[in-house]
N, CA, C and O atoms as a GROMACS GRO file, in nm:
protein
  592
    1UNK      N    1  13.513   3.984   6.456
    1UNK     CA    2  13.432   3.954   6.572
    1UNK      C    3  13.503   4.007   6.696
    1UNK      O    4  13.625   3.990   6.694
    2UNK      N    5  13.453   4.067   6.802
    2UNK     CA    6  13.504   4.133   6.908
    2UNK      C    7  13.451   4.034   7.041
    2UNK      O    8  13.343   3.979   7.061
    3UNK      N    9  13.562   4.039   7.110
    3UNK     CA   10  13.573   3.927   7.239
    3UNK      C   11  13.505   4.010   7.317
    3UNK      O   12  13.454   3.936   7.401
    4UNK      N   13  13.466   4.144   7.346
    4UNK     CA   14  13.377   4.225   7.412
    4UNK      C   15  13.211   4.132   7.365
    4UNK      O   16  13.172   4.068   7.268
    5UNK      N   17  13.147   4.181   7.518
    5UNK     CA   18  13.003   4.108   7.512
    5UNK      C   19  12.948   4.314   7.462
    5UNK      O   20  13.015   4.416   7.474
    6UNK      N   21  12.773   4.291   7.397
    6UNK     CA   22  12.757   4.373   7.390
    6UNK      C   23  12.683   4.505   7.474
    6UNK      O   24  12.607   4.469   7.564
    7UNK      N   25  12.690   4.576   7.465
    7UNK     CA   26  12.673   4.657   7.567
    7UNK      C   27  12.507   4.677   7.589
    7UNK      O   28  12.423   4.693   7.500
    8UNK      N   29  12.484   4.670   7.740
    8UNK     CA   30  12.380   4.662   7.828
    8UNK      C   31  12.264   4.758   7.763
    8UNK      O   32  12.293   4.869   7.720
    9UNK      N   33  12.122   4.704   7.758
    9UNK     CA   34  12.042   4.797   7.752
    9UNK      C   35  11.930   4.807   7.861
    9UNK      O   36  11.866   4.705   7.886
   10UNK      N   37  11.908   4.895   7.913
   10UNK     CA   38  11.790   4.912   8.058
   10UNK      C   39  11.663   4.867   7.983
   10UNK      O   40  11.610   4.941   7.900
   11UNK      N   41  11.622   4.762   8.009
   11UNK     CA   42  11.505   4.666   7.979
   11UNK      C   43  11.380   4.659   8.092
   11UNK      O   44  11.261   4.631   8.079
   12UNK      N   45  11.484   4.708   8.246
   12UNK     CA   46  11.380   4.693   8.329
   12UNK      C   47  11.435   4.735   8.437
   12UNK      O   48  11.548   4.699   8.469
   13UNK      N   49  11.326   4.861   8.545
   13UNK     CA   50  11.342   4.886   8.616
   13UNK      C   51  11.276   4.853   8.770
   13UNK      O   52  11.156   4.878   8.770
   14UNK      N   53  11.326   4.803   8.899
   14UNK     CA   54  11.257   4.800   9.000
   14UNK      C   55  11.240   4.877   9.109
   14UNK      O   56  11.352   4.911   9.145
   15UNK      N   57  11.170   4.917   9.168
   15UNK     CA   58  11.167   5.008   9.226
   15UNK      C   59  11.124   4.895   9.403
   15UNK      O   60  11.046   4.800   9.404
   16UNK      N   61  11.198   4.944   9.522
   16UNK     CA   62  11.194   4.860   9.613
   16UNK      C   63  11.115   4.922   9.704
   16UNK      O   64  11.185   4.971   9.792
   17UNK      N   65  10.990   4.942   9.722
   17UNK     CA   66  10.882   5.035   9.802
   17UNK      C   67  10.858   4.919   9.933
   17UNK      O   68  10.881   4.798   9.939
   18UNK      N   69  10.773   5.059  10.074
   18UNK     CA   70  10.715   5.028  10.180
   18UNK      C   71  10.600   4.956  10.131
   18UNK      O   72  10.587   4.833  10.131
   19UNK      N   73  10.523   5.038  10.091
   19UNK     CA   74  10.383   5.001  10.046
   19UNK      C   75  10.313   5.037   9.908
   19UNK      O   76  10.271   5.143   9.862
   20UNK      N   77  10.319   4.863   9.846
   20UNK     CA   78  10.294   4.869   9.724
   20UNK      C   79  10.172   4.943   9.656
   20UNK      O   80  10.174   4.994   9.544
   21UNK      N   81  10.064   4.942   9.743
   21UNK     CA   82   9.937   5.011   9.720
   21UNK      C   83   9.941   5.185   9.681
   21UNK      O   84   9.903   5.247   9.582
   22UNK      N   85  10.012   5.231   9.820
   22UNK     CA   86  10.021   5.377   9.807
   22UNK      C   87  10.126   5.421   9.706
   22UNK      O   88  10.137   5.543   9.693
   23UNK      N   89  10.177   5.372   9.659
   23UNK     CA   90  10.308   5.395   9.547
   23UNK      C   91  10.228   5.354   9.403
   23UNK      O   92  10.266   5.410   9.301
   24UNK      N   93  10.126   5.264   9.396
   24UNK     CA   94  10.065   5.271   9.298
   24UNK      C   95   9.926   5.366   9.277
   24UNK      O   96   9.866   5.390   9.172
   25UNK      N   97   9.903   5.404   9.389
   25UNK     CA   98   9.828   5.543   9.384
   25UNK      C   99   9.904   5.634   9.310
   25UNK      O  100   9.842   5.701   9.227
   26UNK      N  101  10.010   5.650   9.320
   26UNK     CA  102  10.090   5.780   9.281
   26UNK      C  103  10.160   5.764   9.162
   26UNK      O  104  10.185   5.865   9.095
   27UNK      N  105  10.194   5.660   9.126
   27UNK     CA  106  10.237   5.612   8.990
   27UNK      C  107  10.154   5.636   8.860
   27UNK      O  108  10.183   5.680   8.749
   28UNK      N  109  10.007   5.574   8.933
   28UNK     CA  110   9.907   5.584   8.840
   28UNK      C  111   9.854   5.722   8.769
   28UNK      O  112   9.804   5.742   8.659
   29UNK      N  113   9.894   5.828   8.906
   29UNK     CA  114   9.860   5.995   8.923
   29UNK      C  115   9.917   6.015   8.810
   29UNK      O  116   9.845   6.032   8.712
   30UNK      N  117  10.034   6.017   8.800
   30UNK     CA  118  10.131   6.059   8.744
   30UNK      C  119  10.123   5.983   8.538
   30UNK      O  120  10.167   6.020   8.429
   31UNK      N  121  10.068   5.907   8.571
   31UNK     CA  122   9.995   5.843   8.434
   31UNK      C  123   9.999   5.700   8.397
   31UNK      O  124   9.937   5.649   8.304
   32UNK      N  125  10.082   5.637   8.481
   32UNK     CA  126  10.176   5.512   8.437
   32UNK      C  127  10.070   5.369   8.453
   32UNK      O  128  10.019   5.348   8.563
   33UNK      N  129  10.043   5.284   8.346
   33UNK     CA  130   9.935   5.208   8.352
   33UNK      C  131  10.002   5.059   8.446
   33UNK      O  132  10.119   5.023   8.457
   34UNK      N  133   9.944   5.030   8.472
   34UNK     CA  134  10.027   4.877   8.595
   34UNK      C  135   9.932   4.761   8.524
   34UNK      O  136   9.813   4.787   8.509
   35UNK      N  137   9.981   4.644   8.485
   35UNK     CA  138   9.906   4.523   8.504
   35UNK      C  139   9.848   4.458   8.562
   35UNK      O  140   9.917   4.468   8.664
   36UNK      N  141   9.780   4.400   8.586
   36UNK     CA  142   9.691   4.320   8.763
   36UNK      C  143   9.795   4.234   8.753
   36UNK      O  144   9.848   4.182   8.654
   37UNK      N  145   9.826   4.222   8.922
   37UNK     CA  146   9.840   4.103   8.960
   37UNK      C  147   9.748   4.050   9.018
   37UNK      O  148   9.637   4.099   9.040
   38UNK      N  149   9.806   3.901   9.060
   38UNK     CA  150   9.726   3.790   9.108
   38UNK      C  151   9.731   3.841   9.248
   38UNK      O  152   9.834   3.850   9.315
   39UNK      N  153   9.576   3.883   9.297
   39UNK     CA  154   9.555   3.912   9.416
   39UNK      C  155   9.627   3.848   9.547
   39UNK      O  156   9.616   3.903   9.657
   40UNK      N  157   9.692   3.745   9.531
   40UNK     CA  158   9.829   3.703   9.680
   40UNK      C  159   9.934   3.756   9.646
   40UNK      O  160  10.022   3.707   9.718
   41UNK      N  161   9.981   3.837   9.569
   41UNK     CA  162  10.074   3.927   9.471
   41UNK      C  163  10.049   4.034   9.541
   41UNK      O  164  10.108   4.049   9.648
   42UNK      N  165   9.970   4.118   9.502
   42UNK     CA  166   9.939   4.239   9.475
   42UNK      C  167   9.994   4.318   9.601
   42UNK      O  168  10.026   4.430   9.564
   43UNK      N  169  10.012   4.304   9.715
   43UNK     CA  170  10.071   4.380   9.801
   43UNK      C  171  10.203   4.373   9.801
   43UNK      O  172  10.270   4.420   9.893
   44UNK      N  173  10.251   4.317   9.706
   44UNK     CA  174  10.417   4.238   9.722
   44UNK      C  175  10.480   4.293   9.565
   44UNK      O  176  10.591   4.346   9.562
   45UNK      N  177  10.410   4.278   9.453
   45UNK     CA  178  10.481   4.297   9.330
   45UNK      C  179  10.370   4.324   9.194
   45UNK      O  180  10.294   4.237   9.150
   46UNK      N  181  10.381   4.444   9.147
   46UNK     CA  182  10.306   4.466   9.027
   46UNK      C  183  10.379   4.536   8.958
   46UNK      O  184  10.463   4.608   9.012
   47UNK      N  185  10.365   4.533   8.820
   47UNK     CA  186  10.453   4.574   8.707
   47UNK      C  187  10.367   4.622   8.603
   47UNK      O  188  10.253   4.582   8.578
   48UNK      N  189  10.458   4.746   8.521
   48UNK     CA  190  10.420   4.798   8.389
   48UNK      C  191  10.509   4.792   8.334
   48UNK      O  192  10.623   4.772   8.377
   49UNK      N  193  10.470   4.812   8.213
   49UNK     CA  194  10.517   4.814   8.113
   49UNK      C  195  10.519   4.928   8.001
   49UNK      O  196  10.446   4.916   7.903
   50UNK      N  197  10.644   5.091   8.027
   50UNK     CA  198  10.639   5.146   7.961
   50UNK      C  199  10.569   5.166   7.790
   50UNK      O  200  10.519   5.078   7.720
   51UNK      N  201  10.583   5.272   7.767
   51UNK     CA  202  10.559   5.257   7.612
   51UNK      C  203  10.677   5.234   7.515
   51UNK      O  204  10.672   5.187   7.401
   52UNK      N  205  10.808   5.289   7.604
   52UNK     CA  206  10.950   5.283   7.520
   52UNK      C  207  10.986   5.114   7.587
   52UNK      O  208  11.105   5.085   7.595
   53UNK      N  209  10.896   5.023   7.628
   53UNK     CA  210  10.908   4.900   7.614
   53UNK      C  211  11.028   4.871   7.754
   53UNK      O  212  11.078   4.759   7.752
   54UNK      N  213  11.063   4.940   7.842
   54UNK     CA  214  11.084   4.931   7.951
   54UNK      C  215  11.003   4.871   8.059
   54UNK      O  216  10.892   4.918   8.079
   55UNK      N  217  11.035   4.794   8.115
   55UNK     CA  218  10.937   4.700   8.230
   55UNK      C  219  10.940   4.805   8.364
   55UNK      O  220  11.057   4.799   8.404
   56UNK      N  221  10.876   4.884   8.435
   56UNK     CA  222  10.896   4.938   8.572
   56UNK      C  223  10.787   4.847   8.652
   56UNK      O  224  10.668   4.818   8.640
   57UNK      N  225  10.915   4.812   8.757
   57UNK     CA  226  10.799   4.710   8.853
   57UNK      C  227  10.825   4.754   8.946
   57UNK      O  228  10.924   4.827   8.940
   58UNK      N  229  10.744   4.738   9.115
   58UNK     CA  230  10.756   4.775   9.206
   58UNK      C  231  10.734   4.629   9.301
   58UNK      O  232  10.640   4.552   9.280
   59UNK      N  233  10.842   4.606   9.410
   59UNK     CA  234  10.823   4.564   9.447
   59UNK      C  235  10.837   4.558   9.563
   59UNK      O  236  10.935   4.626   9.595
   60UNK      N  237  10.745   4.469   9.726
   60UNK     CA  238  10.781   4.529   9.844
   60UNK      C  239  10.912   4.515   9.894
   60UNK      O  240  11.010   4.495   9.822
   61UNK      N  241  10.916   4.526  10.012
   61UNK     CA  242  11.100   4.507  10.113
   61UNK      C  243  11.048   4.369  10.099
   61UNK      O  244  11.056   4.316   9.988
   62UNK      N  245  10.991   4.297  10.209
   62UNK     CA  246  10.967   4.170  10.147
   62UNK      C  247  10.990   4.091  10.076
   62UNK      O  248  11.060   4.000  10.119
   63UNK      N  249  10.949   4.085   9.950
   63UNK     CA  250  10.980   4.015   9.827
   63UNK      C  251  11.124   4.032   9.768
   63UNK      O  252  11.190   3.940   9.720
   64UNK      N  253  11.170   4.184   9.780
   64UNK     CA  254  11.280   4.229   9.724
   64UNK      C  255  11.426   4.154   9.852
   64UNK      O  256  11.543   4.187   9.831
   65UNK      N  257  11.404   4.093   9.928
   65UNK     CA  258  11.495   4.031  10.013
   65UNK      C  259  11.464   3.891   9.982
   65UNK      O  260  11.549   3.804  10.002
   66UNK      N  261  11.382   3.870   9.947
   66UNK     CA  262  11.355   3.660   9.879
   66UNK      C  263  11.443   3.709   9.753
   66UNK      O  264  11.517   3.616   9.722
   67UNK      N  265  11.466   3.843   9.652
   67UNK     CA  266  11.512   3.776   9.530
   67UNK      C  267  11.604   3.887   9.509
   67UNK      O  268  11.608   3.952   9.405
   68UNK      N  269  11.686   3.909   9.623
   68UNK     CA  270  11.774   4.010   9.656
   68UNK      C  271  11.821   3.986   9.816
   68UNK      O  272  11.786   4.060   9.908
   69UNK      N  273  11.910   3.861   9.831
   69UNK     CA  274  11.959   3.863   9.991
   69UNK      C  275  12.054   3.952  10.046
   69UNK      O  276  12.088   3.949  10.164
   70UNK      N  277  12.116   4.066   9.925
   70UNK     CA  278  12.206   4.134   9.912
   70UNK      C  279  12.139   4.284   9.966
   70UNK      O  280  12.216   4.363  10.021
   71UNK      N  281  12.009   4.317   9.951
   71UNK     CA  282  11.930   4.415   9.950
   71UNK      C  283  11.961   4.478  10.084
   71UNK      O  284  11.986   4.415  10.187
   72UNK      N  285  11.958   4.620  10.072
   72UNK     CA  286  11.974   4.672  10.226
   72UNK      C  287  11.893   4.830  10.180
   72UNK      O  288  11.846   4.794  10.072
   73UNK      N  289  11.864   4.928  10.190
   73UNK     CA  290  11.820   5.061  10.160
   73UNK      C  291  11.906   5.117  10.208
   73UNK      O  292  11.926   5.102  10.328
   74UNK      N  293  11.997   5.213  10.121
   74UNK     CA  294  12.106   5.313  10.151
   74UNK      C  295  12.173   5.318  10.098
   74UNK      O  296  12.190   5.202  10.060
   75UNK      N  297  12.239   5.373  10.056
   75UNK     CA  298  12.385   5.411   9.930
   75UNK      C  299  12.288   5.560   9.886
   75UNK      O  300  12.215   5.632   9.954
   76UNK      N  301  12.332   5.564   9.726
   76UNK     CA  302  12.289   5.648   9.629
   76UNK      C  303  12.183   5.627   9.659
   76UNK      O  304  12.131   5.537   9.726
   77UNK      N  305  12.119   5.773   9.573
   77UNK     CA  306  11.997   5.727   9.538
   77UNK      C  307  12.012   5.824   9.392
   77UNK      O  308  12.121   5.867   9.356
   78UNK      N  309  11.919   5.841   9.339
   78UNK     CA  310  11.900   5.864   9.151
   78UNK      C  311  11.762   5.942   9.084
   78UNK      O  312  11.655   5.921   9.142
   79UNK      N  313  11.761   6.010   8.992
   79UNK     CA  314  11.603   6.058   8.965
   79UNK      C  315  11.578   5.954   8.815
   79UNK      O  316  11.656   5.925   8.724
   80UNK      N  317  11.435   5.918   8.840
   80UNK     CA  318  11.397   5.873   8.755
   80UNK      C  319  11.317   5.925   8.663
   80UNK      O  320  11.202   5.942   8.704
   81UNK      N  321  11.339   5.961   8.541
   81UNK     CA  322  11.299   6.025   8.446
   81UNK      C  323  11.165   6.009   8.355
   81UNK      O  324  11.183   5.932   8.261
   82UNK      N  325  11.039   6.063   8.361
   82UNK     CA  326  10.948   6.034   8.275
   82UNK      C  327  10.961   6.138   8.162
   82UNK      O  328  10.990   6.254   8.194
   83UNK      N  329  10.942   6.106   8.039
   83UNK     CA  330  10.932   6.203   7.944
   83UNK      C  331  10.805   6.208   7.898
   83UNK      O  332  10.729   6.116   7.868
   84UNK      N  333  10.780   6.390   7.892
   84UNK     CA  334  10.635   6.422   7.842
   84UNK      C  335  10.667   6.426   7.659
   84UNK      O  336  10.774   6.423   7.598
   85UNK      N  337  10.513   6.436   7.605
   85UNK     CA  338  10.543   6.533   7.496
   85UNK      C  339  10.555   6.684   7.458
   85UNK      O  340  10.602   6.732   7.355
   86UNK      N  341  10.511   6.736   7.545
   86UNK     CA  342  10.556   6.897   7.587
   86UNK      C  343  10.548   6.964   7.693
   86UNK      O  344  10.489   6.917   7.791
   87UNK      N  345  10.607   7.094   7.696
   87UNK     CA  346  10.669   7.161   7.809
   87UNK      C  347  10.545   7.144   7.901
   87UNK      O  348  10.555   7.111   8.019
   88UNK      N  349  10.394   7.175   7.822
   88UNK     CA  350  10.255   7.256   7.918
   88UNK      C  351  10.257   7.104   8.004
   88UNK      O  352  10.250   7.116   8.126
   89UNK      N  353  10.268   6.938   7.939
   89UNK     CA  354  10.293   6.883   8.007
   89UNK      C  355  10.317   6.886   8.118
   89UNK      O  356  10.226   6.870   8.200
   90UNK      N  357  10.492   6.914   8.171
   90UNK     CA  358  10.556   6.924   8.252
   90UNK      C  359  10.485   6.994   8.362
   90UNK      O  360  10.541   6.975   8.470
   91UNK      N  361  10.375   7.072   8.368
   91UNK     CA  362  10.308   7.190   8.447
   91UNK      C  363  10.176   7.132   8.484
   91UNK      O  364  10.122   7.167   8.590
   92UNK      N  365  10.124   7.051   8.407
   92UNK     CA  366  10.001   6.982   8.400
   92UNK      C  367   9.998   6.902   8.549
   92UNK      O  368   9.935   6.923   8.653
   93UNK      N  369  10.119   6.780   8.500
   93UNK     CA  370  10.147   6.656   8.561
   93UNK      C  371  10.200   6.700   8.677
   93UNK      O  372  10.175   6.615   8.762
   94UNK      N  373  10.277   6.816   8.737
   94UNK     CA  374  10.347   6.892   8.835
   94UNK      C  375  10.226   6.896   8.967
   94UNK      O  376  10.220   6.864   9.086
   95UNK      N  377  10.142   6.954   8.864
   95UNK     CA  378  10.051   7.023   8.962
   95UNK      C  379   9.938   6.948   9.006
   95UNK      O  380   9.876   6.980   9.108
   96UNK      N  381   9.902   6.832   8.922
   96UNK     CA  382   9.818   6.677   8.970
   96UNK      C  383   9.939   6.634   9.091
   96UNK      O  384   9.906   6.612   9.208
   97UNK      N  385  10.046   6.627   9.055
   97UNK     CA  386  10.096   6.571   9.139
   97UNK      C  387  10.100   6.615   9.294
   97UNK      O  388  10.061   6.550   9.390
   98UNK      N  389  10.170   6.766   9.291
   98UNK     CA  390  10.162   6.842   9.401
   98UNK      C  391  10.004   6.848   9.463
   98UNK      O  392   9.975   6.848   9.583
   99UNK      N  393   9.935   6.853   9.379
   99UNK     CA  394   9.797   6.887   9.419
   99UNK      C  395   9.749   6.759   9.517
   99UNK      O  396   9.684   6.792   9.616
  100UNK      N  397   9.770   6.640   9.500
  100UNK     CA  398   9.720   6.519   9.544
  100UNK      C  399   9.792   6.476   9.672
  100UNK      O  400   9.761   6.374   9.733
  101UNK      N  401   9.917   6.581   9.719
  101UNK     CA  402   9.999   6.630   9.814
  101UNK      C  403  10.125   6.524   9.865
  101UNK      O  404  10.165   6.483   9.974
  102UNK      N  405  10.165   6.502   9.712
  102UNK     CA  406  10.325   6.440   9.702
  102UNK      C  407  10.419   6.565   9.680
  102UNK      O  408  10.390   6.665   9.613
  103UNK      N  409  10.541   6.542   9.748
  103UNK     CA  410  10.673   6.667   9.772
  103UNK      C  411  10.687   6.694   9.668
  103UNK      O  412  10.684   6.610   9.578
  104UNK      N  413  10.704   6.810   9.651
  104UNK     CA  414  10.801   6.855   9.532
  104UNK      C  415  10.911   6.863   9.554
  104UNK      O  416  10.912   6.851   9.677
  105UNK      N  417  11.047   6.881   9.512
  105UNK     CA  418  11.186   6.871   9.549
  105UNK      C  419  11.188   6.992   9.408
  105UNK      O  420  11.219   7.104   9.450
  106UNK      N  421  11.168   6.989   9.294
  106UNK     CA  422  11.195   7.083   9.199
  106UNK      C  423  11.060   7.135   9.104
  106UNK      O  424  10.993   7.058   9.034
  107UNK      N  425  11.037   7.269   9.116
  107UNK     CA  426  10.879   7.262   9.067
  107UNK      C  427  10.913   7.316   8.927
  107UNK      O  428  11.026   7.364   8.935
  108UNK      N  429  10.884   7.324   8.850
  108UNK     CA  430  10.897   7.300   8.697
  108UNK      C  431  10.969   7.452   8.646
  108UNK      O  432  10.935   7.570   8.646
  109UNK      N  433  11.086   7.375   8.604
  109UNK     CA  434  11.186   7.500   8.536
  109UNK      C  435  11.218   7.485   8.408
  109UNK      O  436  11.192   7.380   8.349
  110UNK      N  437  11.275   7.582   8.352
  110UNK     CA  438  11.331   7.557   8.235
  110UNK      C  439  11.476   7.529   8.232
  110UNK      O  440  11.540   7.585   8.321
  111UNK      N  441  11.541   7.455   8.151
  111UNK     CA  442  11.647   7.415   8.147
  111UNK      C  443  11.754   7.441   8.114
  111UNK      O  444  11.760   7.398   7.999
  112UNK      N  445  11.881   7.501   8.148
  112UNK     CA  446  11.986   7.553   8.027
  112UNK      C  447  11.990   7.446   7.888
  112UNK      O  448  12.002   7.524   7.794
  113UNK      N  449  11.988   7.353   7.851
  113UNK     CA  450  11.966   7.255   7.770
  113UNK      C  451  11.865   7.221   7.704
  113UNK      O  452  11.854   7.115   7.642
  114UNK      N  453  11.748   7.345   7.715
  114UNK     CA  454  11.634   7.325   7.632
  114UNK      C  455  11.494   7.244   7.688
  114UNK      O  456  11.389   7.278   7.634
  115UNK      N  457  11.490   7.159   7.773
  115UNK     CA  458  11.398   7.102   7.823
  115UNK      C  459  11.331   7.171   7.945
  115UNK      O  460  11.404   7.245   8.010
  116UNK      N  461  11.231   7.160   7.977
  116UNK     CA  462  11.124   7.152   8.123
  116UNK      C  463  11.119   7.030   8.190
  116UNK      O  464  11.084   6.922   8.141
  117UNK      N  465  11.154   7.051   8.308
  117UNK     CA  466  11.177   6.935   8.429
  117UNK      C  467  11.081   6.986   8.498
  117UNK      O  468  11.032   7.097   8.476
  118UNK      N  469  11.031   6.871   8.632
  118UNK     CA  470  10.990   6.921   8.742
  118UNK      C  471  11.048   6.789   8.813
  118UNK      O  472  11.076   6.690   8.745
  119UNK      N  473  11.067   6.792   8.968
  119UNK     CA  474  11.060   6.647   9.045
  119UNK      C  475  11.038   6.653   9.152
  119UNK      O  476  11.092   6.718   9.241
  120UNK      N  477  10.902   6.540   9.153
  120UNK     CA  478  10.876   6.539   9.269
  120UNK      C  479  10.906   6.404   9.354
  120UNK      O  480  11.014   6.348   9.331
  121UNK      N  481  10.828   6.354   9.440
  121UNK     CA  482  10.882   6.280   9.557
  121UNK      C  483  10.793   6.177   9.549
  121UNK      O  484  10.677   6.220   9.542
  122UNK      N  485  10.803   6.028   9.547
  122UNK     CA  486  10.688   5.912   9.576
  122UNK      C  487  10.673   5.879   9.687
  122UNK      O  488  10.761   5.940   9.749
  123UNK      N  489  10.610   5.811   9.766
  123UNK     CA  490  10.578   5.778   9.849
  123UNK      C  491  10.687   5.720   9.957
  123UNK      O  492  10.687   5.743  10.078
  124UNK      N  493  10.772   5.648   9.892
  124UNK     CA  494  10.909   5.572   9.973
  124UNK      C  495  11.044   5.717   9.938
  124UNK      O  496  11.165   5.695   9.948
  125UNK      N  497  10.992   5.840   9.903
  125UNK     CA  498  11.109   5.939   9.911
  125UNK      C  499  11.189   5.917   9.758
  125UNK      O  500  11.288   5.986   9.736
  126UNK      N  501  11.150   5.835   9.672
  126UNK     CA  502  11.227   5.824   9.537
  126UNK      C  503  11.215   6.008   9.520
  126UNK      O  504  11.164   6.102   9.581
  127UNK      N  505  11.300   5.983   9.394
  127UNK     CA  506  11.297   6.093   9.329
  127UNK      C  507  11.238   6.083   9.165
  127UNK      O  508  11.298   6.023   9.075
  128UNK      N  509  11.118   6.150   9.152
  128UNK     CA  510  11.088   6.123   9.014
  128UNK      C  511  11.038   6.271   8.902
  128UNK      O  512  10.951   6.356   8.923
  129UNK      N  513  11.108   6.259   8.813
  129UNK     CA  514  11.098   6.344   8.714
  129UNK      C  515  11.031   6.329   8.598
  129UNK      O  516  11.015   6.228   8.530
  130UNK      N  517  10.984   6.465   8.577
  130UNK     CA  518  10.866   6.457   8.468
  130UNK      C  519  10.959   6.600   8.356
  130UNK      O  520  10.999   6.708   8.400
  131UNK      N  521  10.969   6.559   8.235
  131UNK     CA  522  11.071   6.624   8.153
  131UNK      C  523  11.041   6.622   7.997
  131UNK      O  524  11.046   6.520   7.929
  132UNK      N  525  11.012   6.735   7.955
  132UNK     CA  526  10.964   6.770   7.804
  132UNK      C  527  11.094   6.712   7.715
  132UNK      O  528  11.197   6.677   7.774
  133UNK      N  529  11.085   6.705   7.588
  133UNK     CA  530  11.184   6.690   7.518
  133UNK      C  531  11.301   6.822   7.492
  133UNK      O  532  11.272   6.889   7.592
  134UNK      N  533  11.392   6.886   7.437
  134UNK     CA  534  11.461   6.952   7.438
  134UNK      C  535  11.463   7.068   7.321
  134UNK      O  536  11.506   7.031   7.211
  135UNK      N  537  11.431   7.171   7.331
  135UNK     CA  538  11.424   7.239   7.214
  135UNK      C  539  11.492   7.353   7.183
  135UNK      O  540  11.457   7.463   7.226
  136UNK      N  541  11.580   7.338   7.118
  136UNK     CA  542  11.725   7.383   7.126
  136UNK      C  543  11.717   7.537   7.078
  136UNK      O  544  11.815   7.611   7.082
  137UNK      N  545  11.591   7.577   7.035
  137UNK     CA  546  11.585   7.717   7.047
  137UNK      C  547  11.511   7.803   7.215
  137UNK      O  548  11.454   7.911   7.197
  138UNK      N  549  11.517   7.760   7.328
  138UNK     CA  550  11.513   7.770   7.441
  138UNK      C  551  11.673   7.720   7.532
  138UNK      O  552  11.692   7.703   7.652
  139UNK      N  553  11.785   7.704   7.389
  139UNK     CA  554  11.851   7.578   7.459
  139UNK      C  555  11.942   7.749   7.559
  139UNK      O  556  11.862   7.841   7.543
  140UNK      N  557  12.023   7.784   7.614
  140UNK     CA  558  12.119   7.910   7.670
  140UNK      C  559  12.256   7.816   7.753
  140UNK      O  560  12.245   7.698   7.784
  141UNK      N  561  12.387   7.902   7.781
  141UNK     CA  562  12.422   7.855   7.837
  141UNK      C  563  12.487   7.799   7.954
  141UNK      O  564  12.526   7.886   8.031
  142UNK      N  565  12.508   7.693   7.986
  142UNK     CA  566  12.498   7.632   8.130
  142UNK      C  567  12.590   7.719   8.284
  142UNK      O  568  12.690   7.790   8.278
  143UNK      N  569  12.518   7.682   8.399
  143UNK     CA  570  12.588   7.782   8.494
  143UNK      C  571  12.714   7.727   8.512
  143UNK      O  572  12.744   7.621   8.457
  144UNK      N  573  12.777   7.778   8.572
  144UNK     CA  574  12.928   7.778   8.648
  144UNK      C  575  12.942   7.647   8.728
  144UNK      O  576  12.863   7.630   8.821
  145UNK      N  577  13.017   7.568   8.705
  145UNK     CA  578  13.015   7.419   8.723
  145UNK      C  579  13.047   7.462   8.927
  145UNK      O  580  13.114   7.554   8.974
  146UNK      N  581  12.994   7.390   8.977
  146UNK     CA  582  13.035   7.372   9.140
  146UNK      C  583  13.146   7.380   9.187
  146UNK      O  584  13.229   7.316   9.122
  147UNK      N  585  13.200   7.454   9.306
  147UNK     CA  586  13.310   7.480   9.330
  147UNK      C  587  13.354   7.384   9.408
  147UNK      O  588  13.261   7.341   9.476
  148UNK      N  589  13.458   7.327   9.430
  148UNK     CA  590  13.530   7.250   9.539
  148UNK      C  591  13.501   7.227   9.649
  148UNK      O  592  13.577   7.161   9.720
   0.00000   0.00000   0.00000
């Protein structure tokens, strides 16, 4: 038996938005199904529930300071990853997205590592990615790591 606890699995993600409405416009674009909330809710906190059984919820500044007194916006920030089932995917969902006139930050490339990315921008400036699986006969190899 090991005195180590076991190691963490991402069960659930929150996302801390301006405005819950327009972020679920764009969530939804992008494909992601949301649950109803209870209409005195609904401007404050609604949640899905991936298919890989991940919870993504969104919730406002508001709410996220009642259950977060620690909360401030700033540090890092991170891309959040959707996975398609293929590359034409990645080009599909790119261009609903861009089209409906959310930023792009990366418009759909191929990968030294075999996959198709694109990422674009939500409404509160996240960063979100849309990414084929990896197919290692496209896989080549990687550029020249960053210089100092």
């Amino acid at each position: 038996m090991s005195d180590q606890p076991p190691a963490p699995v991402l069960n659930q993600l929150n996302l801390v938005v301006k405005d819950v409405a327009t972020t679920l416009q764009f969530y939804r674009l992008l494909g992601i199904e949301t649950a109803p909330s209870p209409p005195e809710w609904a401007a404050h906190h609604v949640a899905a529930r991936l298919p890989n059984g991940v919870n993504l919820e969104f919730d406002s500044t508001r709410f996220a300071s009642q259950w977060n007194p620690g909360w401030s916006r700033g540090g890092g920030g991170g891309v959040m990853f959707f996975r398609v089932p293929a590359r034409d995917d990645v080009d599909a969902i790119y261009s609903r997205m861009v089209g409906a006139g959310h930023r792009s930050q990366q418009p759909p490339v191929d990968a030294f590592w075999g996959a198709r990315y694109a990422i674009v921008e939500d409404p509160d400036g996240n960063s979100v990615g849309i990414m084929s699986p990896s197919d290692p006969a496209r896989r080549r190899p990687p550029p020249s790591p960053p210089t100092p």
